[in-house]
C-alpha positions as CSV (number, residue, x, y, z in Angstrom):
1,X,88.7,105.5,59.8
2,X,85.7,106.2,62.1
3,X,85.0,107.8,65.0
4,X,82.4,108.4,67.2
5,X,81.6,111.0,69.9
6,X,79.0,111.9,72.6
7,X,78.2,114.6,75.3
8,X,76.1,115.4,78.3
9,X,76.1,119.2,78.8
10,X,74.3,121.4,81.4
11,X,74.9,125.6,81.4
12,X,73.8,127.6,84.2
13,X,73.1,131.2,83.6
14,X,72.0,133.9,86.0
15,X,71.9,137.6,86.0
16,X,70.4,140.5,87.6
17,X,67.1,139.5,85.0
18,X,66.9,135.5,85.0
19,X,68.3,132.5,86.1
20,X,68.8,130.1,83.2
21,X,69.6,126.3,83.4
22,X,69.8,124.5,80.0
23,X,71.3,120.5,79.9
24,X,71.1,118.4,77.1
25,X,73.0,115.7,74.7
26,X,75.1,115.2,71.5
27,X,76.2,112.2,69.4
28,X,78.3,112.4,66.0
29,X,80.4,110.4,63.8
30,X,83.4,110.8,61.1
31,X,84.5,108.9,58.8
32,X,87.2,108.5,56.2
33,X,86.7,106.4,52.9
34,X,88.5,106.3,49.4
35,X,91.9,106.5,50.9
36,X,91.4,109.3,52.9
37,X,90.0,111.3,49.8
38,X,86.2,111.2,50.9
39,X,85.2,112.3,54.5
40,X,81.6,112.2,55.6
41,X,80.5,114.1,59.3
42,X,77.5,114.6,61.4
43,X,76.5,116.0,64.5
44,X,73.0,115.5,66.6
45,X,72.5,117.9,70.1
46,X,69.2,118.4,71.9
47,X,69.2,121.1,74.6
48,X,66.4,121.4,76.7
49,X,65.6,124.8,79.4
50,X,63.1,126.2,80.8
51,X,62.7,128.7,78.1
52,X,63.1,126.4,74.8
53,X,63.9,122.8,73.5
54,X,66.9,123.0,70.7
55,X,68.0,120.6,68.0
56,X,70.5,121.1,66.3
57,X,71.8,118.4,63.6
58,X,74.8,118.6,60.7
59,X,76.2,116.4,57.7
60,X,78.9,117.5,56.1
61,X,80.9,115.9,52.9
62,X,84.1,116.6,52.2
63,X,85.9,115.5,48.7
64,X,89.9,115.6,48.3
65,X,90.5,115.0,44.4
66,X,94.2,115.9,44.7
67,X,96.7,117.1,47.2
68,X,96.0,120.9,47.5
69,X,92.3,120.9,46.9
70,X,88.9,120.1,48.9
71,X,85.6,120.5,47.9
72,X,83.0,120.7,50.9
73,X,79.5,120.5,51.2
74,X,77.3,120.9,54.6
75,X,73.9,120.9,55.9
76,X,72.8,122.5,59.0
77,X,69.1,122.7,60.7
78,X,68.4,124.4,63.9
79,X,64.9,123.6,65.4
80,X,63.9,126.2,68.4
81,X,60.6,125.2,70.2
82,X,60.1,128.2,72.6
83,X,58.4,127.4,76.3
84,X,57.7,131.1,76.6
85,X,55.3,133.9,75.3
86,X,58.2,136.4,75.3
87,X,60.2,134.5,72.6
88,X,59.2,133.0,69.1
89,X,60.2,129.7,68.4
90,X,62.0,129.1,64.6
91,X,63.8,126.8,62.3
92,X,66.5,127.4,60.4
93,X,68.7,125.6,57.8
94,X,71.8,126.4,56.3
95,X,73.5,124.8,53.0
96,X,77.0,125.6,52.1
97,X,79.7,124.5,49.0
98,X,83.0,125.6,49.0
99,X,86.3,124.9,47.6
100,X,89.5,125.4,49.3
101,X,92.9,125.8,47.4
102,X,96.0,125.1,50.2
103,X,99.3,126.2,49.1
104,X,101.2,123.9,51.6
């Protein structure tokens, strides 16, 4: 009932403009508890270029009280330190809860 997964990533970009190389990591886990009723998630990436360093990192919750139904909750931030003049660095975080209804 748990599981854990990594990364090593590395993008290379060019155009007519730029040349872009961008590398980085990720680690998460997942887990199941209460009988498969209660799931718990998250997710941790750094990316690093020469034009910004990214993190990106996300817990989620997901509650199953009966068959059909699943009430989620999950948390997302996204931290942009920019390396250049031309582009403004930012943060950003997200919250959503929602409630599914399956027919099947």
């Amino acid at each position: 009932n748990l599981s854990i997964q990594s990364a090593v990533f590395s993008n290379y970009i060019k155009n007519a403009l730029q040349s872009l190389l961008t590398y980085g990591l990720s680690i998460g886990t997942n887990s199941n508890l209460l009988k498969n009723k209660l799931g718990i998630n998250n997710i941790l990436s750094v990316s690093n270029s020469n034009q910004s360093f990214i993190l990106n990192a996300n817990l989620g919750l997901m509650y199953r009280p009966e068959k059909h139904h699943l009430l989620s909750f999950t948390n997302n931030l996204i931290w942009n330190k920019s390396h250049t003049v031309s582009t403004s660095s930012f943060i950003e975080y997200r919250s959503m809860l929602s409630y599914t209804y399956s027919f099947f």
